[in-house]
Phi, psi and omega in degrees: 000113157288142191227144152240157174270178188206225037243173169205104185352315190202133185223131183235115185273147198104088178258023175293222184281344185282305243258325168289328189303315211294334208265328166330288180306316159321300196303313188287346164286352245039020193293160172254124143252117153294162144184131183267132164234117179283004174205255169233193188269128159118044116092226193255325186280347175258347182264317210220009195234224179330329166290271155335287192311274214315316174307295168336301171328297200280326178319291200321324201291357170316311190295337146264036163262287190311333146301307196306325178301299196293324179318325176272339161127009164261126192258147180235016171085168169305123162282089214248115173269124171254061193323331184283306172288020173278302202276321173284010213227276178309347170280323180306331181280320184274353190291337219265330183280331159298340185269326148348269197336307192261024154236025151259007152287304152345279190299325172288008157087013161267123186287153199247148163201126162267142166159192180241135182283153158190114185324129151247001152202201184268333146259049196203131180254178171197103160263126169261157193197121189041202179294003197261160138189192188191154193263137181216127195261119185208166188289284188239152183212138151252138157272154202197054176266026163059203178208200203200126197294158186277156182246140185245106159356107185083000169226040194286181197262339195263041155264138154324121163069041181229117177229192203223171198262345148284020176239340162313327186249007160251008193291129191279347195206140148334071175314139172312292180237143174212141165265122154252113180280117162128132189232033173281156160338321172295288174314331187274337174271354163277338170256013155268340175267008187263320171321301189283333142246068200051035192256145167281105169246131169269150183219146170215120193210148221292306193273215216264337216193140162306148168076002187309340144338314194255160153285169183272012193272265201329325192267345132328317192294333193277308156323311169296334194280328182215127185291347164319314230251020223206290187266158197028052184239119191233103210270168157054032193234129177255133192289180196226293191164170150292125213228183189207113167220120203031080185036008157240176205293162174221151179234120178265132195219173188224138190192116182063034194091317157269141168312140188253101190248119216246156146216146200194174178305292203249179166225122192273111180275098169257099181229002178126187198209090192283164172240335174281020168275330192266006173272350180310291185282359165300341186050066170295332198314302184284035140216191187289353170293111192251169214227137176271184191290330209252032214353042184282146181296166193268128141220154174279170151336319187248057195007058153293103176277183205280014190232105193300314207254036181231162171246160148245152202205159162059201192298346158313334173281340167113180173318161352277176276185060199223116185284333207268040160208357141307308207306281194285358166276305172356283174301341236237313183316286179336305161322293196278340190280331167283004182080012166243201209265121208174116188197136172303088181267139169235043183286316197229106177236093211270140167242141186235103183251120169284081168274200178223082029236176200282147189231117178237120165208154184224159177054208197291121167314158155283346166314289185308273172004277222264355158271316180269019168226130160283121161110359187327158165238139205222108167246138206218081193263126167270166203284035162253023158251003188256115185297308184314273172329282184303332213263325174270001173079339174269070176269009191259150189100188186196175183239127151230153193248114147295102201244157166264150153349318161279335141118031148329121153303127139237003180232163085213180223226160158180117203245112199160139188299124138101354191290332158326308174307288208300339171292343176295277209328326210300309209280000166274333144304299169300343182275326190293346205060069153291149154271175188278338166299336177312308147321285190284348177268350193267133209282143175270157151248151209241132301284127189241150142324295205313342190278005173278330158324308216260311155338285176315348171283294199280015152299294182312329164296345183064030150200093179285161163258315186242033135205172189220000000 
């Protein structure tokens, strides 16, 4: 093996979303950056997460709009899915934001090196690639080597027809039946874009109830709203293995002492998502980077490891499992490795699953509220009080907003067409220390979802205009 040398200011491993952000940002500091990838640029949530899912997603939802067009009088006839081409459409959409990355890499003058990293100290990278590497001598490093789905005993992935919810989004055709083990956010938006193109989906999930992330008000609502969200959904039920009858998988699973037997094209393991398989090959041994109890790398606020001169960053760093807060330790790593002032707050960190409709929340449940305050206020608008909403076929959901005694935001909930969107004001609220007049006085423009926000503040004031 031939090896070179090198050096840089700053080398950052990872070209997901933290990890290209760290280095981009490094770079807008003055920094000279590498950044290494083994595999290609935007990581996972853009090849194989988040992007691909969101895309799927919007396809399937064609299919009830197009009832709805004929109901309003456009009529369009057999409808015909071209699923291969869906897929050759969504690929197209992550080539154009990879080609985006690298050429903002480019332009800020960051070297791209494909290949694989690993610590020979606390100041020396070594990447490999084929027969080649090289040694790279640097100030600071962040890592932002992501993570990887969990494998469950008896379900590993290298068995027929057992896949991750990233091989789910290379399927050449519409599966008939697909079994999802795991009834987290990942499984539930898997059976929302797969349902919508007509696949029969199962879920078999361990504990009592789906979702548990949300609360049980929201996973009512969304159940009620759609029979997806509702039938063959299998609570308190533990996956076992796998079995085969005429060549396709079967999940053998057990609930209440008796056997379950699921059978489907494929079977989807969504159980979650580890960061230590990709710490193997870094050789943390050879620095000073210590590991918390739940064995995630140690970082301070200013996603600093316990070794001064490497960071962490995104799922590597540990929860929540989130691109848009790789995004922001990504700058914040960046920042202080360039010498300025710079820490990681996650008090309002908004989460978003795209179900049909979409569940967006941020800061306290009213549950959580109301054990630490006295006197909370609560306001609760459904969007079928929303012009916006009825004008658009989207009326299913609500909006709720959650205040202290004084009437400080501390919450809000939002179950609802555009609720992705519509949370950023919340968490900008909530960064701002907003009131709830803060909200209701600040003008919408008609018609929007978002003005369903700002209804809802003056529910909690007891005084809404179009609900009561």
């Amino acid at each position: 093996m031939g090896v070179t040398n090198t050096e840089a200011d700053l080398v950052v491993v990872g070209a997901g979303p933290g990890g290209y952000t760290a280095a981009i940002r490094g770079a807008q500091k003055g920094l000279d950056v590498v950044l290494v990838e083994k595999e290609r640029v935007g990581g996972v949530c853009l090849n194989h997460g988040c992007i691909p899912a969101k895309a799927l997603i919007h396809a399937a939802g064609f299919q009830r709009d197009i009832a709805h067009w004929n109901d309003i009088g456009i009529n369009t006839g057999v409808v015909d899915v071209d699923f291969q081409a869906i897929q050759e459409w969504k690929n197209d959409v992550i080539e154009q934001l990879d080609d985006g990355i690298l050429q903002q890499l480019d332009y800020h003058d960051v070297e791209y090196v494909n290949g694989t990293a690993s610590f020979l100290d606390s100041s020396t990278m070594r990447v490999e690639h084929g027969d080649d590497a090289r040694d790279i001598a640097f100030d600071t490093a962040v890592l932002a080597t992501g993570s990887q789905p969990i494998e469950i005993p008896g379900l590993e992935f290298d068995q027929d027809g057992v896949i991750s919810s990233r091989e789910v989004l290379q399927v050449d055709e519409v599966p008939d039946e697909l079994v999802v083990v795991g009834g987290g956010y990942i499984g539930m938006e898997a059976v929302t874009k797969f349902s919508k193109f007509g696949s029969l989906i199962k879920v078999v999930e361990a504990r009592d109830r789906v979702l548990t992330m949300f609360e049980e008000e929201i996973v009512n609502s969304i159940q009620e709203t759609s029979e997806m969200y509702r039938d063959h959904i299998y609570t308190s039920t533990m996956a076992k293995g796998v079995e085969y009858e005429n060549g396709r998988p079967v999940l053998v699973a057990e609930r209440e002492g008796e056997e379950l037997r699921l059978g489907g094209d494929y079977i989807i393991v969504a159980a979650g998502r580890e960061a230590k398989t990709a710490y193997r090959a870094l050789n943390l041994g050879n620095t000073a980077i210590e590991r918390d109890d739940r064995g995630y790398i140690k970082t301070d606020r200013r996603m600093q490891t316990t070794d001064e001169n490497v960071f962490c960053v995104g799922d590597a760093a540990g929860n929540p499992h989130l691109a848009h807060v790789a995004y922001r330790q990504g700058k914040v790593a960046a920042e202080v490795a360039a010498g300025g002032d710079d820490s990681f707050d996650g008090r309002y960190i908004p989460a978003v699953m795209y179900t049909d409709p979409e569940v967006a929340i941020v800061g306290l449940s009213e549950t959580d509220a109301a054990e630490q305050y006295d006197g909370i206020k609560v306001g609760r608008v459904p969007f079928s009080a929303s012009g916006r909403a009825l004008t658009t076929n989207k009326s299913s959901g609500y909006v709720k907003v959650i205040a202290d005694a004084n009437e400080k935001l501390l919450g809000v909930r939002i179950v609802g067409a555009r609720a992705s969107d519509s949370i950023a004001e919340a968490t900008l609220a909530l960064e701002m220390d907003a009131h709830l007049d803060d909200i209701a006085t600040t003008i919408h423009a008609h018609p929007t979802f978002p003005e369903a926000v700002a209804e809802a503040a003056e529910a909690a004031k007891g005084e809404s205009i179009h609900s009561h």
